[in-house]
N, CA, C and O of each residue as an XYZ file, in Angstrom:
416
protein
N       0.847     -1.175      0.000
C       0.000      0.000      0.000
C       0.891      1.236      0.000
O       1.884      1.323      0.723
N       0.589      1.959     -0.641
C       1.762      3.943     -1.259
C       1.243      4.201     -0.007
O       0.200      3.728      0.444
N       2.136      5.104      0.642
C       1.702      6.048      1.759
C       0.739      6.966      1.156
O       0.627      7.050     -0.067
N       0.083      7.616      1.920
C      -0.645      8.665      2.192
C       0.258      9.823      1.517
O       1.427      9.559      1.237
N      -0.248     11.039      1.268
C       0.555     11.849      0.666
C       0.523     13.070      1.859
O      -0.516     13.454      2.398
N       1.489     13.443      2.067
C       1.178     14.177      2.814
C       1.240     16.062      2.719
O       2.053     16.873      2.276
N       0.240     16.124      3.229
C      -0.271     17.676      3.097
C       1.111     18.872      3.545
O       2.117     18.464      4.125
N       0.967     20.000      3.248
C       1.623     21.218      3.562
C       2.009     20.853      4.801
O       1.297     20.271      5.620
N       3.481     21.294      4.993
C       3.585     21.555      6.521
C       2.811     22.998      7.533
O       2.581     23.107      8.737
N       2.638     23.723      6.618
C       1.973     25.024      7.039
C       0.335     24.917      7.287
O      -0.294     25.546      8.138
N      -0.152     24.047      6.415
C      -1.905     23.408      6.573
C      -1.387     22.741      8.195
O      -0.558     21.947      8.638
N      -2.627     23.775      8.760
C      -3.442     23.264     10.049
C      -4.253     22.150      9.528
O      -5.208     22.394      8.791
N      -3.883     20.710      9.922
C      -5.039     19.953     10.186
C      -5.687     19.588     11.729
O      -5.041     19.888     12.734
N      -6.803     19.025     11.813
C      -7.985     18.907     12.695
C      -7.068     17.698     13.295
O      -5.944     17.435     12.867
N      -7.707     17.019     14.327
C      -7.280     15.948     15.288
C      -8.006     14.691     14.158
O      -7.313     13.712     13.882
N      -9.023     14.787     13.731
C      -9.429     13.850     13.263
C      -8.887     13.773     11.842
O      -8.830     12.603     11.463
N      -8.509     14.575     11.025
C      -7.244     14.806      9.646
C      -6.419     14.128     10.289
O      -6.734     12.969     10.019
N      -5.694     14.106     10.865
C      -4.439     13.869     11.616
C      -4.400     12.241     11.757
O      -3.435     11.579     11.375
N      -5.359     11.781     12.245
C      -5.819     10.143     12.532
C      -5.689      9.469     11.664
O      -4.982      8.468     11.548
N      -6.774     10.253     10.539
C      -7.069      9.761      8.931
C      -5.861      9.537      8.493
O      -5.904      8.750      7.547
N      -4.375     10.005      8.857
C      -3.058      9.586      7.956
C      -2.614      9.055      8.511
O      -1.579      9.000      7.846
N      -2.277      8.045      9.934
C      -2.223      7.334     10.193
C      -2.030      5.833      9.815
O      -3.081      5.464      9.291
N      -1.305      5.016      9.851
C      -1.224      3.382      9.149
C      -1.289      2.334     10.906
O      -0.549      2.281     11.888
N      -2.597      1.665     10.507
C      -2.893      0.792     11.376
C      -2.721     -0.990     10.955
O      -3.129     -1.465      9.895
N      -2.081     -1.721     11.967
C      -1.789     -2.801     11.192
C      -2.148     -3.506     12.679
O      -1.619     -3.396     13.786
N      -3.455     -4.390     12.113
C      -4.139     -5.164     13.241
C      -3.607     -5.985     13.832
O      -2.988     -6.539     12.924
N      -3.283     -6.699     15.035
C      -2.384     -7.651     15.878
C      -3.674     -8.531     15.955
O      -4.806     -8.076     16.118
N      -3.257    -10.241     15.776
C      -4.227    -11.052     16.092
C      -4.539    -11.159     17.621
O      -5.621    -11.689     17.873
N      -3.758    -10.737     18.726
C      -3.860    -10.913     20.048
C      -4.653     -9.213     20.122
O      -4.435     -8.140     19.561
N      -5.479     -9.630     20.968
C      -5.879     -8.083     21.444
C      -5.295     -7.285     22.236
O      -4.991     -7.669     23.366
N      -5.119     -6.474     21.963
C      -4.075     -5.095     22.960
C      -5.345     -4.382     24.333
O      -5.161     -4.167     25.531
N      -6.171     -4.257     23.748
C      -7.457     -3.553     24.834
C      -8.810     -4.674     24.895
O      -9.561     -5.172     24.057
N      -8.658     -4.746     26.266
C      -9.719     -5.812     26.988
C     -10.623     -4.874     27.674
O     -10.245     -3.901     28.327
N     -11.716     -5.196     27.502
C     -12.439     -4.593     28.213
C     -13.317     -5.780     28.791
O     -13.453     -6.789     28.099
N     -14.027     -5.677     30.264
C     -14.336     -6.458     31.321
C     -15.993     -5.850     31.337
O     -16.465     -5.198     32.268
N     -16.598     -6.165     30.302
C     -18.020     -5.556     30.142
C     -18.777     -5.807     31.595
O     -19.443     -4.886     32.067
N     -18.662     -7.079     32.301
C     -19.818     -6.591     33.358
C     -18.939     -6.009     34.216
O     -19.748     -5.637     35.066
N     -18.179     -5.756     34.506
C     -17.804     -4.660     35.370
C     -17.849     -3.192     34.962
O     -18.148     -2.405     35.860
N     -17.626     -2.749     33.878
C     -17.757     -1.454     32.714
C     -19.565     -1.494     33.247
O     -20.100     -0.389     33.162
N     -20.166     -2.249     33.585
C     -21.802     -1.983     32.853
C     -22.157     -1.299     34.418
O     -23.312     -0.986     34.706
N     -21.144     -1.138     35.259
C     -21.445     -0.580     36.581
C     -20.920      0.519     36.977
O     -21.194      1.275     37.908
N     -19.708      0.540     35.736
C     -19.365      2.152     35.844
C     -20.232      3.779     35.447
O     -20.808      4.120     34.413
N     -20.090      4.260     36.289
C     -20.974      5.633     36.457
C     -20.195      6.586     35.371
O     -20.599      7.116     34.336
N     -19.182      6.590     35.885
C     -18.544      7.806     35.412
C     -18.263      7.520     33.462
O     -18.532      8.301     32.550
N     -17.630      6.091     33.381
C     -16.939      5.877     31.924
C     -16.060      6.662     31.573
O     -16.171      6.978     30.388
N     -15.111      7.181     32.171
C     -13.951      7.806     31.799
C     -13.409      7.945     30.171
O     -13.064      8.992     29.623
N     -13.437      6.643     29.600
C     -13.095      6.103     28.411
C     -13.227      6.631     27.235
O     -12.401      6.744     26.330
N     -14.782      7.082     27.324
C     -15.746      7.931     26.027
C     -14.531      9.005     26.027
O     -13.996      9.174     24.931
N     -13.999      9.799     27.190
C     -13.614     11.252     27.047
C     -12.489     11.332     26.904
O     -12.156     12.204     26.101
N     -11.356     10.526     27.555
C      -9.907     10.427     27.296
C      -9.287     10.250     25.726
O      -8.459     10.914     25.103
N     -10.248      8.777     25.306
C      -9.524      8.479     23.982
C      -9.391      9.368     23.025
O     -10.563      9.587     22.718
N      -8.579     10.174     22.197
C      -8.788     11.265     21.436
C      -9.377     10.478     19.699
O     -10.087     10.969     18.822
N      -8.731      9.184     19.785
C      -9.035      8.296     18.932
C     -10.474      7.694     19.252
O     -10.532      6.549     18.803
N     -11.609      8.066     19.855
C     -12.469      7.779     20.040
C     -12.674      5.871     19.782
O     -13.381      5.310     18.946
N     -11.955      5.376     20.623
C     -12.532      3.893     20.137
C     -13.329      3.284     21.026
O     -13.716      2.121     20.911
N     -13.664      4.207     22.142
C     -14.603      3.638     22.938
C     -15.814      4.745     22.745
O     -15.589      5.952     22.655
N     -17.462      4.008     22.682
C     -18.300      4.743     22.315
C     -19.716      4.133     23.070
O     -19.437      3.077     23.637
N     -21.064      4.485     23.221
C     -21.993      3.768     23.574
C     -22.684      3.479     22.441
O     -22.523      4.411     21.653
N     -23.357      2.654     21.998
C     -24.258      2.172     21.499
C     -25.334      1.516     22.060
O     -24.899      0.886     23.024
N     -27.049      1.274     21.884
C     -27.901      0.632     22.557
C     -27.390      0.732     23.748
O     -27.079     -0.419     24.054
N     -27.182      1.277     24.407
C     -27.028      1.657     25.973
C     -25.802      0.770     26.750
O     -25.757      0.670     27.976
N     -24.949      0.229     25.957
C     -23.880     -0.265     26.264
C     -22.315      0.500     25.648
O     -22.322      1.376     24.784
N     -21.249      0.041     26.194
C     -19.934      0.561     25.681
C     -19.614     -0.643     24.595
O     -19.556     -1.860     24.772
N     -19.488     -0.103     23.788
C     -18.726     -0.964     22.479
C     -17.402     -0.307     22.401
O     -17.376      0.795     22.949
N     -16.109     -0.772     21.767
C     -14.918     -0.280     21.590
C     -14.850     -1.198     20.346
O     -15.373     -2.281     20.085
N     -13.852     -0.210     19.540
C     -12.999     -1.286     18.123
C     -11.695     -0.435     17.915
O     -11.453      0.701     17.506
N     -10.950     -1.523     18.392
C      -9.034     -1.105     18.567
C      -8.506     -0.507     16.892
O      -7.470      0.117     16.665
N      -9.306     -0.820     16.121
C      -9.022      0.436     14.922
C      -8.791      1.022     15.095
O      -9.318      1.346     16.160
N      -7.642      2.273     14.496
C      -7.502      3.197     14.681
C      -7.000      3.959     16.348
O      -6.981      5.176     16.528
N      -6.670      3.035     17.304
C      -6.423      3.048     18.369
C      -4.755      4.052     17.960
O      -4.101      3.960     16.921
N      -4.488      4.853     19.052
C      -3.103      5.356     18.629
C      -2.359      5.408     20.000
O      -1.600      6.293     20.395
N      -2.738      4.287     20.624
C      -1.671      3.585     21.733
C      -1.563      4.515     22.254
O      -0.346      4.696     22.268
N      -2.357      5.898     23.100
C      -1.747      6.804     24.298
C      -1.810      5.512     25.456
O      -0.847      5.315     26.198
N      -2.929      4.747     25.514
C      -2.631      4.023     26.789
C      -3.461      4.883     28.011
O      -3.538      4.243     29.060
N      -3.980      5.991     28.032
C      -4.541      6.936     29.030
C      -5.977      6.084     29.174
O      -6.579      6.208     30.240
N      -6.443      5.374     28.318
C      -7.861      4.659     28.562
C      -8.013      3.937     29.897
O      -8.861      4.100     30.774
N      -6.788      2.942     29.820
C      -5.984      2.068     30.558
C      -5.852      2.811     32.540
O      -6.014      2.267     33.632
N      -5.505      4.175     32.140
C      -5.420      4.941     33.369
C      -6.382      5.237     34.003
O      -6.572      4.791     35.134
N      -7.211      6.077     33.385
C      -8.137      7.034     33.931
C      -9.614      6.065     34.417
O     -10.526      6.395     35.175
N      -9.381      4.629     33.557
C     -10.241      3.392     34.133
C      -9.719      3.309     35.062
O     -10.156      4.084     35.912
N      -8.700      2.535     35.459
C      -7.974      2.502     36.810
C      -8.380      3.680     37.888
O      -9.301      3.416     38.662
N      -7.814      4.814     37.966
C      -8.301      5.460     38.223
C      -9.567      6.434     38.906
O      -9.747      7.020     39.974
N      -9.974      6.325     38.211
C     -11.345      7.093     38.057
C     -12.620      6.223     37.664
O     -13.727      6.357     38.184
N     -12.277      5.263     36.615
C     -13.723      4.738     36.574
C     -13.639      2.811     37.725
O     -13.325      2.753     38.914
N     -13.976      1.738     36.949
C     -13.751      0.708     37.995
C     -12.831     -0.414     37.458
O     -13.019     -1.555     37.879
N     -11.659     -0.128     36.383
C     -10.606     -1.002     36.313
C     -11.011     -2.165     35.492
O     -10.441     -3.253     35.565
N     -12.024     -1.907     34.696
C     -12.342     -2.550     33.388
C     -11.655     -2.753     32.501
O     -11.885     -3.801     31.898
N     -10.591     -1.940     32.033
C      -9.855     -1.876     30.335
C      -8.815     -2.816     31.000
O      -8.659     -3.002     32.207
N      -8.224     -3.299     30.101
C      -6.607     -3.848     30.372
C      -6.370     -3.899     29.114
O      -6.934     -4.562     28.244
N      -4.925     -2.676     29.001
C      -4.206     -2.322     27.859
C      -3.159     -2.562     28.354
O      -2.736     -2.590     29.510
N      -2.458     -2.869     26.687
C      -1.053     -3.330     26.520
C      -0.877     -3.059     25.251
O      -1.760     -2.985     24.396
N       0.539     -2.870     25.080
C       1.042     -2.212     23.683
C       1.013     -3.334     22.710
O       1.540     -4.298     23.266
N       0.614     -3.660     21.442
C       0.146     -4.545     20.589
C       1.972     -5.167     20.459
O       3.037     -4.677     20.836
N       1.689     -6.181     19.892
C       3.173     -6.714     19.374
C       3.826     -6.413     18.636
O       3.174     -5.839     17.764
N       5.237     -6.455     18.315
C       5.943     -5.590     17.361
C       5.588     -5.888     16.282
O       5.153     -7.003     15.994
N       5.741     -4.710     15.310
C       5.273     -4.860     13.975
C       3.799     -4.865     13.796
O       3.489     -4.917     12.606
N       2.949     -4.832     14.495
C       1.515     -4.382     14.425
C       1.490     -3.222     15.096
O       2.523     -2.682     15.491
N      -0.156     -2.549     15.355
C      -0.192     -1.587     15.940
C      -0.210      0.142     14.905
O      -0.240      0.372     13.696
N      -0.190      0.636     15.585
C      -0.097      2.334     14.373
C       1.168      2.524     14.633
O       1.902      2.228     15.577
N       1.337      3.215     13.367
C       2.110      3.985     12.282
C       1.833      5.313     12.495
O       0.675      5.594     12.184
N       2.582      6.370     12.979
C       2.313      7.583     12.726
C       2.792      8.497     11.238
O       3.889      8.276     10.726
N       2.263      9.057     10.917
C       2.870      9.111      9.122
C       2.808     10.847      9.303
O       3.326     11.299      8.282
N       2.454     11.772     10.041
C       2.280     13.450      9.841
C       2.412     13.697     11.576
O       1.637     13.026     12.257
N       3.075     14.349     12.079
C       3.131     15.259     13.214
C       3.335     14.364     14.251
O       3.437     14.772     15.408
């Protein structure tokens, strides 16, 4: 697959431009676990707001996540710990999978 081409250094792009150039290469082991009946008791959900990569979201009144596009800050991992009730368990995908940063 050609890289992405990449834009002006002087073009402001958006957080979500920024994602879009990105290269994601899926790991068959999962990197982010999530512990749904324990998540289904969390109040707060920390998760929705940290990820800037939005991969955690609600749907039908539950949390769904899809490690697409995930860009490994790992803060999901925290602020569960943390702040919500220690649902996620993240880990950095295996070498050679995982994102690619390709602009900034």
């Amino acid at each position: 697959m050609p890289d992405a081409p990449k834009p002006p250094a002087e073009e402001r792009l958006s957080v979500d431009d920024r994602l879009a150039l990105d290269k994601f290469e899926p790991d068959a082991e999962p990197f982010i676990v999530v512990a749904t009946d324990i998540c289904r008791t969390c109040d707060t959900k920390p998760c929705l707001y940290i990820c800037p990569a939005q991969v955690y979201r609600i749907a039908e009144g539950e949390l769904v996540y899809n490690t697409d596009g995930c860009i490994e800050l790992g803060a999901c991992g925290i602020v569960c710990k943390h702040i919500g009730k220690g649902a996620i368990r993240w880990n950095y995908p295996r070498g050679g999978t995982g994102v690619e940063f390709r602009y900034g």
